[in-house]
SEPA-607791 format. One record per atom (N, C-alpha, C): residue in one letter; x, y, z. Coordinates in steps of 0.02 Angstrom, whole numbers, plus 50000, padded with zeros to 5 digits. Example, Ala and Ser with C-alpha at 12.3 -4.5 7.8 and 13.67 -1.06 7.14 Angstrom:
BEGIN
a506604971650390
a506154977550390
a506604983550390
s506424988850354
s506844994750357
s506455000250394
This chain:
BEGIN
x500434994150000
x500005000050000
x500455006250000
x500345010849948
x500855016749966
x500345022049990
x500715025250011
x500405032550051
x500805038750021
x500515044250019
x500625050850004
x500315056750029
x500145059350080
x500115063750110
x499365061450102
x499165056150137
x498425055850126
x498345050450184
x497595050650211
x497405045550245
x497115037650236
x497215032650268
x496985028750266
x496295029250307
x495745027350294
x495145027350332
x495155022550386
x494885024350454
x494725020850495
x494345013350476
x494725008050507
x494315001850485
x494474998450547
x494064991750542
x494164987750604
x494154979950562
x494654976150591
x495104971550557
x494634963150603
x494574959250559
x494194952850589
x494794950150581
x495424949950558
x495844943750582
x496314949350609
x496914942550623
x497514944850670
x498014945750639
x498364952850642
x499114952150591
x499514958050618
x500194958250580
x500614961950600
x501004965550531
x500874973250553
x501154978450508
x501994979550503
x502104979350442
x502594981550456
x502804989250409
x503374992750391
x503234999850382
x503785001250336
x503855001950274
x504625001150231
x504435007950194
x505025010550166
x505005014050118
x504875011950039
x504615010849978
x504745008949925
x505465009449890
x505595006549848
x506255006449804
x506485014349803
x506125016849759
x506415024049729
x506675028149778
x506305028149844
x506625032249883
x507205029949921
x507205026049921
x508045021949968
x508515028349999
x508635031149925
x509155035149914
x509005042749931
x508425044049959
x508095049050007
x508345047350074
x508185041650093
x508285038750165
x508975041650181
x509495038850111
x510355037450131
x510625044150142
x510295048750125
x510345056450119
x509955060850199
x509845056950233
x509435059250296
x508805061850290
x508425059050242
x507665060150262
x507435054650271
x507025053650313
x506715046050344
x506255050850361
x505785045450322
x504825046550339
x504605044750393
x504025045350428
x503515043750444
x502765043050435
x502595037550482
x501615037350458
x501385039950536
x500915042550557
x500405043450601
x500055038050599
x499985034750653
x499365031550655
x499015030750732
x498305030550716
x497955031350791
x497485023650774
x497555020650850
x497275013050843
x496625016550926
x496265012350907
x495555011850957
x495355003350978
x495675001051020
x495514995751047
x494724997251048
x494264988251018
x493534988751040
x493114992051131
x492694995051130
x492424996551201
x493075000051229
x493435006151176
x493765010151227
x493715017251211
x493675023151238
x493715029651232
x494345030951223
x494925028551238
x495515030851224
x495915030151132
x495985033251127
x496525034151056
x497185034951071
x497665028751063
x498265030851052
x498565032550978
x499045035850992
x499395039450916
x499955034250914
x500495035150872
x501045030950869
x501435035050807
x501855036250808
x502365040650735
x502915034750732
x502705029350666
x503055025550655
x503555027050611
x504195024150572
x504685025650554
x504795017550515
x505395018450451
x505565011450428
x505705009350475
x505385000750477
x505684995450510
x505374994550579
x504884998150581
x504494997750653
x504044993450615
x503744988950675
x503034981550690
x502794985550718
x502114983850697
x501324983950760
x500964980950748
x501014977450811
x500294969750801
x499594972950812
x499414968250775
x498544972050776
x498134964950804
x497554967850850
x497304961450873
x496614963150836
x496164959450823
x495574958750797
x495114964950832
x494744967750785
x494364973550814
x494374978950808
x495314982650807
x495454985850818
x495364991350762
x495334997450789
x494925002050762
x495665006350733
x495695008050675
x496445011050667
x496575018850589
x496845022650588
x496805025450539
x497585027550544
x497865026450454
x498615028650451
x498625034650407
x499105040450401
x499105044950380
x499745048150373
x499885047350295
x500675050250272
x500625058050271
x500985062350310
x500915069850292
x501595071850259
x502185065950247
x502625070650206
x502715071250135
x503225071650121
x503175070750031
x503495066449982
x503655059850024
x503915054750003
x502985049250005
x503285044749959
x502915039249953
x502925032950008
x502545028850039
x502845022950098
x502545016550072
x502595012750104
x502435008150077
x502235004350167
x501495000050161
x501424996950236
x501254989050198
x501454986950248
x501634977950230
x501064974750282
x500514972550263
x500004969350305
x500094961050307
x500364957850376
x500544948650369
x500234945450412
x499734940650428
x499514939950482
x499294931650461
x498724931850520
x498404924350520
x497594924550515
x497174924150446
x496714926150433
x496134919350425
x496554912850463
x495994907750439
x495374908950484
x495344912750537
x494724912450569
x494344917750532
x494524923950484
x494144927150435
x493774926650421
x493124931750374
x492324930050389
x492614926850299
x493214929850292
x493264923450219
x494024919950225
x494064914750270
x494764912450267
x495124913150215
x495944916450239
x496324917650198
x496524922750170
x495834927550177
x495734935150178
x495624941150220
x495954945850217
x495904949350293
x495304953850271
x494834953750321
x494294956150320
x494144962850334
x493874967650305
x493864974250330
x493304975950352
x492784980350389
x492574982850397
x492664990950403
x492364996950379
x492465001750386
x492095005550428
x492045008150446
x491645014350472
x491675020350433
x492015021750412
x491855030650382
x491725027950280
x491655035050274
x491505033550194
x490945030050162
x491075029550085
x490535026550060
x490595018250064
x491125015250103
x491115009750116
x491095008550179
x490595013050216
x490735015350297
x489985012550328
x490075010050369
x489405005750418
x489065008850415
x489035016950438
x488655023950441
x488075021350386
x488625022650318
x488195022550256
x487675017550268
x488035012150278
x487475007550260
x486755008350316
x487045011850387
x486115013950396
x485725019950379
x486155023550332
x485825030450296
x485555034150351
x485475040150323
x485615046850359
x485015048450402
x484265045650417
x483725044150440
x483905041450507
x484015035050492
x484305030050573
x484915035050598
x485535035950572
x485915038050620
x485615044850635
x485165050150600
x484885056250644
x484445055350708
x484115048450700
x483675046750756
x484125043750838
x484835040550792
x485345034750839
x485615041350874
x485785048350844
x486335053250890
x486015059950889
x485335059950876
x484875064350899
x485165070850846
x485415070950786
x485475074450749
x484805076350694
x484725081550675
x484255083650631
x484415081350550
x484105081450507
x484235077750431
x484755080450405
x484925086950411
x485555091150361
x485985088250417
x486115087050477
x486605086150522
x486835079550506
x486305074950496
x486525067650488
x486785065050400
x486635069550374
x486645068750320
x487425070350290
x487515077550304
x488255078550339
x488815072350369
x488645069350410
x488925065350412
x488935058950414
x488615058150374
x488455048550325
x488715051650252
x488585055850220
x488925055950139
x489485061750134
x489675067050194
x490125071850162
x490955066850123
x491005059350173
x491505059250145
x491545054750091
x491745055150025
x491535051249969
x492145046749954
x492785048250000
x493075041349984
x492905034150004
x493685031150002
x493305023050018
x493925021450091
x494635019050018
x495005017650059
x495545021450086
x495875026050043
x496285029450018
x496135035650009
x495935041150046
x495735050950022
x496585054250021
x496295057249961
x496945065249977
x496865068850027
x497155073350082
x496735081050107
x497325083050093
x496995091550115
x497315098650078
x497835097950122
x498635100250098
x499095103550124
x499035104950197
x499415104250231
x499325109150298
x499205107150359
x498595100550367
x498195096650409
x498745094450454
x498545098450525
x499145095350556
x498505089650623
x499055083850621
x498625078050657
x498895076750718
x498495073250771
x498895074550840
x499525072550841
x499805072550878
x500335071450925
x500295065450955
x500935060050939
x501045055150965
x500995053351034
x500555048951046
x500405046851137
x501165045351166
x501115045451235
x501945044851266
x501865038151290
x502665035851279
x502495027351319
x502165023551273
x502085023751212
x502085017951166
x502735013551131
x503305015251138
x503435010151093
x503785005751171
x503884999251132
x504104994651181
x503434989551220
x502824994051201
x502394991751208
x501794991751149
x501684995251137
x501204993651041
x501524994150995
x502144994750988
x502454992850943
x503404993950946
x503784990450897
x504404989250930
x504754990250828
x505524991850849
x505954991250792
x506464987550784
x506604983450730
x507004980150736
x507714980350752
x507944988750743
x508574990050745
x508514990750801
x508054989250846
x508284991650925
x508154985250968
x508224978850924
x507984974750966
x508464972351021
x508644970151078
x509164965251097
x509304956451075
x510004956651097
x509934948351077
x509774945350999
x509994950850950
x509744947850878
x510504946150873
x510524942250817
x511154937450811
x511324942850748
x511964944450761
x512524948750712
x513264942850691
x513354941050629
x513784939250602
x514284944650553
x514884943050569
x515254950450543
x515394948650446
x514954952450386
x515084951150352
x514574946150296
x514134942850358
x513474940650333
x512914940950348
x512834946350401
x512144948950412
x511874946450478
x511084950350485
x511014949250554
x510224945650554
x509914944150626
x509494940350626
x509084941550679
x508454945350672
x507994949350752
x507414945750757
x507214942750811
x506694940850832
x506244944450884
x505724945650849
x505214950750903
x504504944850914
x504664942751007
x503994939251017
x503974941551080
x503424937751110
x502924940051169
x503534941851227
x504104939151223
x504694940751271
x504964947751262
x504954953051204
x505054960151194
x504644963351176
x503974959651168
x503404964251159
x502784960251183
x502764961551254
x501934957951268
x501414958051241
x501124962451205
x500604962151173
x500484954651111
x501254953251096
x500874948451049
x500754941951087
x500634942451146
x500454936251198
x499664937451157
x499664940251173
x498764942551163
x498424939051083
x498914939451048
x498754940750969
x498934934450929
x499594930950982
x499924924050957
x500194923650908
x500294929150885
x500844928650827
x501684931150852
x501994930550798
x502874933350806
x503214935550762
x503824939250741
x503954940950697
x504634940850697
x505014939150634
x505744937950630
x506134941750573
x506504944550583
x506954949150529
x507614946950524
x507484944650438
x508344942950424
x508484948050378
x509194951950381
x509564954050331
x510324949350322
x510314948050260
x510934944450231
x511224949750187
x512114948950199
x512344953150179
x512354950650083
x512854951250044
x512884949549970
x512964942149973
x512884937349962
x512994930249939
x512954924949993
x512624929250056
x512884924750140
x511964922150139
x512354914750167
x511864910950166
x511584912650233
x510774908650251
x510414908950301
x510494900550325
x510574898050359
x510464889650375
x510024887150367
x509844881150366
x509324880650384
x509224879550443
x508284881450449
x508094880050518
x507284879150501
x506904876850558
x506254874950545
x505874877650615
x505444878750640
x504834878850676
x504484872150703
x504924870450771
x504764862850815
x503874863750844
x503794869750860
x503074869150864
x502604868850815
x502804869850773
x502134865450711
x502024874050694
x502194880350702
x502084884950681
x502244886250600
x501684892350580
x501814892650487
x502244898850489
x502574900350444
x502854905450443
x502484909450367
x502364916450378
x502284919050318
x502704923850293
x503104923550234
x503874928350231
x503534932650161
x503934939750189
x503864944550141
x504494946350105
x504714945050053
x505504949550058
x505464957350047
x505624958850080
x505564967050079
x506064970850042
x506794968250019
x507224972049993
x507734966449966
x508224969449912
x508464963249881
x508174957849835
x508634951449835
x508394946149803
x508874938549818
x508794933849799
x509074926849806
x508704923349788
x509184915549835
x508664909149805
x508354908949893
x507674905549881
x507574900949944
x507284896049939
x507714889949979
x507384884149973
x507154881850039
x506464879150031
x506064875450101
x506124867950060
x505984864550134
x506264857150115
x505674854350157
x505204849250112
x504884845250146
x504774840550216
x504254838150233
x504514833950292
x504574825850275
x504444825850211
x504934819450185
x505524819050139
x505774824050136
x506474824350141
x506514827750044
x505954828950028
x506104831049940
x505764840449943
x506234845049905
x506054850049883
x505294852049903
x505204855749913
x504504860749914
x504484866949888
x505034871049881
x505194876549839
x505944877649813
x506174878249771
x506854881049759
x506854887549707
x506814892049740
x506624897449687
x506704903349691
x506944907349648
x507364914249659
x506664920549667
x506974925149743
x506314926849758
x506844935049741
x506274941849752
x506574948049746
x505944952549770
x506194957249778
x505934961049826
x504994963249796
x504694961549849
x503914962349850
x503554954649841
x504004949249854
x503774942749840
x503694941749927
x503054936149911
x502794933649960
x502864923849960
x502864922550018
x503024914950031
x502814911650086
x502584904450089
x502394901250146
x502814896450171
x502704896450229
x503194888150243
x502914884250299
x502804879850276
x502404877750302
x502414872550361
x502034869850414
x502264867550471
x502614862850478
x503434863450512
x503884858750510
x504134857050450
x504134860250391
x504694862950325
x505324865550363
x505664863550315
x506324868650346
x506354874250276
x506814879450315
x506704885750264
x507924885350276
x507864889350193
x508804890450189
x508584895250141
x508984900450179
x509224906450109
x509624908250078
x509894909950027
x510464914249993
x510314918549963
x510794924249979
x510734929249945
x511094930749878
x510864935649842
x511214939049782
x511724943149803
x512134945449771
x512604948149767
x512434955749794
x511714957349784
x511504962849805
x511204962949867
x511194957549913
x510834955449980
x510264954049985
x509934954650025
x509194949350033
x509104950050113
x508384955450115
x507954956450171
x507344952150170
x507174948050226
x506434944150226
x506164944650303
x505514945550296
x505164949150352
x504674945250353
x504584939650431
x504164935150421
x503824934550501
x503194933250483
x502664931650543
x502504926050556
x502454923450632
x502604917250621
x501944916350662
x501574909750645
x500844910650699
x500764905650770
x501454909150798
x501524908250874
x501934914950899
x501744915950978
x502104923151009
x502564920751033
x502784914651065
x503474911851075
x503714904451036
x503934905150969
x504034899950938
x504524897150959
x504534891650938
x505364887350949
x505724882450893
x506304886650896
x506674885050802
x507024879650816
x506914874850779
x507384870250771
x507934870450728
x508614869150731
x509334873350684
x509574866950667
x509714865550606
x509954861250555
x510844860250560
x511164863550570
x511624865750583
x512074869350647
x512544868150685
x512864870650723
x512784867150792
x513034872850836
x513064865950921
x512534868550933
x511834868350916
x511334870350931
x510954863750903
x510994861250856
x510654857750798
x510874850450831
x510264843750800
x510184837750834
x510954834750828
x511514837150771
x511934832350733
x512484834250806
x512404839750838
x512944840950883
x512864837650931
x512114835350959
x511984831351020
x511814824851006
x511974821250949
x511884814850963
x512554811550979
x512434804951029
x512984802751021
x513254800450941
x514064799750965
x514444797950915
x514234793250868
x513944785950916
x513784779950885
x513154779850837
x512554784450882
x512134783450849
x512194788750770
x512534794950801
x512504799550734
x513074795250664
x513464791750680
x513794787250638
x513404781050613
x512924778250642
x512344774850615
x511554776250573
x511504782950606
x511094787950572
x511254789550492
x512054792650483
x512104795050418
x512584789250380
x512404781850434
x512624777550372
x513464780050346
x514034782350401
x514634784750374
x515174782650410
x515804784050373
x516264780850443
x516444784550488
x516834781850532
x517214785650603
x517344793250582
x517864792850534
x518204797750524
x517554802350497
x517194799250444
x516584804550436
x516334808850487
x515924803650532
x515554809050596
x515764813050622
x516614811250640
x517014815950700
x517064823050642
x517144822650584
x517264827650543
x516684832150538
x516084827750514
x515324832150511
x515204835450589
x515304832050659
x515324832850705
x515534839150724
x516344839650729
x516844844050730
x516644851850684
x516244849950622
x515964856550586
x515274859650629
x514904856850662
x514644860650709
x514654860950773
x515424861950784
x515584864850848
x515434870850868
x514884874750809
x514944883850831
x514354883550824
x514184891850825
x513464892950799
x513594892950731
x513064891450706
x512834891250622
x512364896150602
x512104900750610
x511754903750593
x511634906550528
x512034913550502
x512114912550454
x512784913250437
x513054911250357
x513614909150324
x513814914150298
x514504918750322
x514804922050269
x515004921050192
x514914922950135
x515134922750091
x515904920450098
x516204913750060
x516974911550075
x517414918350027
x518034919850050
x518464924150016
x518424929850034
């Protein structure tokens, strides 16, 4: 979705998902120059009088729980781009995130015309009428120049929403990139919502390992920047994807797949929601992974190899594995 100094209309969301907030391509090179955008946005938990604000920035999450009442609004003069990923099978159409609006001509209002709501808020016909049709957009309005919108509530981030560059504990490899996990342990709210979210950047040609999701969780990946290959690997042991992805591609993986990435020469960002708030990864690779903790005998009976084999495959994940620098 891009934005341009215009609003998104208030809507309220029947499934569960998580935003995320990028710049588009063209502007990159705005960013690298010190302008970095922002969106406004004000969310209305159901049965509450309160409105919080939030002035998000690239690379900030906000989980959204079902209900929630929300409107975003670009006032500068760059273009943005918002990334919507969630878990929509309980949807009034599985699979699809469901909108409901309130304002506009696709707005609840409308649909009880300007009669009922003058009678519902004790307004007279020009009063109600006023406000069931003055606004004729849907999803997307321009307004004029100038409109200045509140002021960000205090004491939101860390709690409705979080950035990846500020996470702790994300895994940094020097040369092949880094690896952030945001769940219910740095941001409580997605206890609530049961989802999670994981950010890889790979530097030029550095691989990702593989790894899989032991709780039966799906992952849904966006790549947000860049390009490569990625391959997920069945749970009987044959291909499920091998296929060169680039930026604005979308992907599933599905429960207990394993997922491996590589990047291009130009790197490779993927931004993925996973539908658990504390998942648990299983690692293919390194002293983390099953090959480091089995015994000797059995892992030498397992891969069917000799002595000297195991102690060698063994001995290669004596470290973390995470991800793989490019060799040279």
């Amino acid at each position: 979705m891009s934005l341009y100094s215009s609003l998104f209309l208030r809507s309220c969301y029947l499934s569960i998902h998580i935003l995320t907030f990028h710049k588009v391509k063209d502007i990159i090179q705005v960013i690298q120059h010190g302008c970095i955008g922002t969106i406004t946005v004000g969310l209305v938990p159901p049965n509450s009088a309160e409105e919080k604000v939030l002035l998000i920035k690239k690379g900030d999450v906000i989980p959204l729980s079902a209900g929630v009442v929300s409107w975003w609004f670009n006032g500068g003069d760059t273009d943005a781009a918002i990334v919507f990923l969630g878990d929509s099978r309980k949807a009034l159409v599985p699979g699809q995130f469901t909108y409901f609006f309130v304002a506009g001509v696709l707005g609840l209002l409308a649909g009880f015309q300007s009669d009922f709501v003058g009678k519902t808020f004790g307004l007279d016909e020009k009063e109600s009428k006023d406000i069931v049709t003055s606004q004729q957009g849907a999803l997307l309005v321009k307004l004029d120049q100038g409109i200045k919108f509140p002021e960000p509530s205090s004491h939101t981030k860390g709690k409705l929403y979080a950035n990846f560059d500020d996470l702790s504990g994300k895994v940094v490899v020097k040369c092949g990139g880094t690896v952030s996990s945001l769940t219910e342990k740095n941001l409580l709210v997605l206890s609530e919502i049961g989802l999670s979210a994981k950010f890889v950047k790979l530097e030029g040609s550095a691989i990702l390992a593989p790894s899989y999701v032991a709780d039966g969780s799906v992952q849904i990946c966006y790549v947000g920047k860049g390009s490569g290959q990625i391959k997920v690997v069945g749970s009987e042991g044959k291909p499920a994807m091998d296929s060169k992805v680039e930026e604005g591609d979308l992907f599933i993986v599905p429960q207990f797949y394993a997922l491996g990435e590589i990047a291009n020469d130009c790197g490779l960002e993927v931004f993925s929601v996973i539908t658990s708030s504390k998942p648990v990864f299983g690692h293919l690779a390194g002293n983390t992974s099953v090959w480091k903790a089995l015994d000797p005998v059995v892992l030498q009976a397992t891969l069917n190899v000799t002595l000297e084999s195991e102690q060698l495959f063994k001995s290669k994940n004596s470290e973390s594995i995470t991800i793989v620098p490019p060799s040279g």
